[in-house]
Structure formats: structure tokens, C-alpha cells
N, C-alpha and C positions, 0 to 999 in steps of 0.2 A: 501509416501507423503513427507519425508525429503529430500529422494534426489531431490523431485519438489522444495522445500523450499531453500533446498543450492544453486541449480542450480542458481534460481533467487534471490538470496541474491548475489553469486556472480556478476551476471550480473547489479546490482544495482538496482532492483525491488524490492523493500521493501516499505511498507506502512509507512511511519514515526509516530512518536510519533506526533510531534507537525503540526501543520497544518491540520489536520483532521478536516473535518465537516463531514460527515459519517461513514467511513473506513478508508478511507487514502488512497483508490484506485488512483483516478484521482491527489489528491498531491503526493504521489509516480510516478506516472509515469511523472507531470511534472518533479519533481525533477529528475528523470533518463534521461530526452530526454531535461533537460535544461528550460525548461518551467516554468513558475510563474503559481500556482497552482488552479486561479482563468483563467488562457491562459488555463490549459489543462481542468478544466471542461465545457468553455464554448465551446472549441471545444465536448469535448464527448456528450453536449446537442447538437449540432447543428449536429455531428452524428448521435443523434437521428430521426433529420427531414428527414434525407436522405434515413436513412434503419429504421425504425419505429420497435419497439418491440426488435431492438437489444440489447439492453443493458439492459432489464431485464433479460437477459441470461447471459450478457458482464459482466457486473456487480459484481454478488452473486460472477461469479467465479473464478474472479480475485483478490475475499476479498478472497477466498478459499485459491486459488493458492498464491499468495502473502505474503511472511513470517511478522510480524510486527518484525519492527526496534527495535534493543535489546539499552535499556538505555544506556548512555553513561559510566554512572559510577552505580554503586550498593555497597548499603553499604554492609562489610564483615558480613556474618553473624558469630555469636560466639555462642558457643553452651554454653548452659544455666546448672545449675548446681544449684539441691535444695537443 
């Protein structure tokens, strides 16, 4: 499952932190294909009317397949000492 996770982190498929109302599916993929994140879900609804029931399958497994975006910054941890 990491080398699925790397593959598409390189490629720039990654769920972001910020922008999420679900997963971060449909704002991820705007952000890889250049799209505003509210362009790329109302296209994946309007996919929906075309092919009907796809994207209860599209969906789960692209939150699956898709690594979430690692923080920009993270505090160092320091190891503690009683």
C-alpha cells in the first residue's frame, strides 16, 4: 500500500490538509489538475448523473488510494525525561 501511496504523492494526488469537506478527495484532485476545489466537486456530482452509482465506489477508494498531505511544518519532538 505505500508504494500506491508514493506513487501518487509523487504524481501530486494527495488529499490536502486544508480544503477538505469530506476527505479531501475531490480538493485534491482539483488541486493536481489545477482546478478550484468547489470546479472539481461539481464536476464529480455532475459525473454522477451520467454514470449513476459511480462514485459510491469512486469515492471510498480514492480516500483509500490517496496518501493525506503531511503538515508543512511539525514541531520537533524532544524526548521527555522524569
Amino acid at each position: 500500500m505505500n508504494a500506491v501511496h508514493d506513487s501518487l504523492a509523487r504524481q501530486g494526488l494527495v488529499r490536502p490538509l486544508d480544503g477538505r469537506m469530506i476527505a479531501g478527495v475531490c480538493a485534491g484532485l482539483g488541486r493536481r489538475f489545477g482546478l478550484d476545489p468547489w470546479i472539481a466537486r461539481m464536476l464529480f456530482v455532475l459525473i454522477l448523473f451520467v454514470i449513476p452509482g459511480s462514485q459510491i465506489l469512486v469515492y471510498p477508494i480514492a480516500w483509500i488510494l490517496m496518501p493525506s498531505e503531511k503538515p508543512a511544518w511539525q514541531a520537533p519532538t524532544t524526548p521527555t525525561t522524569f
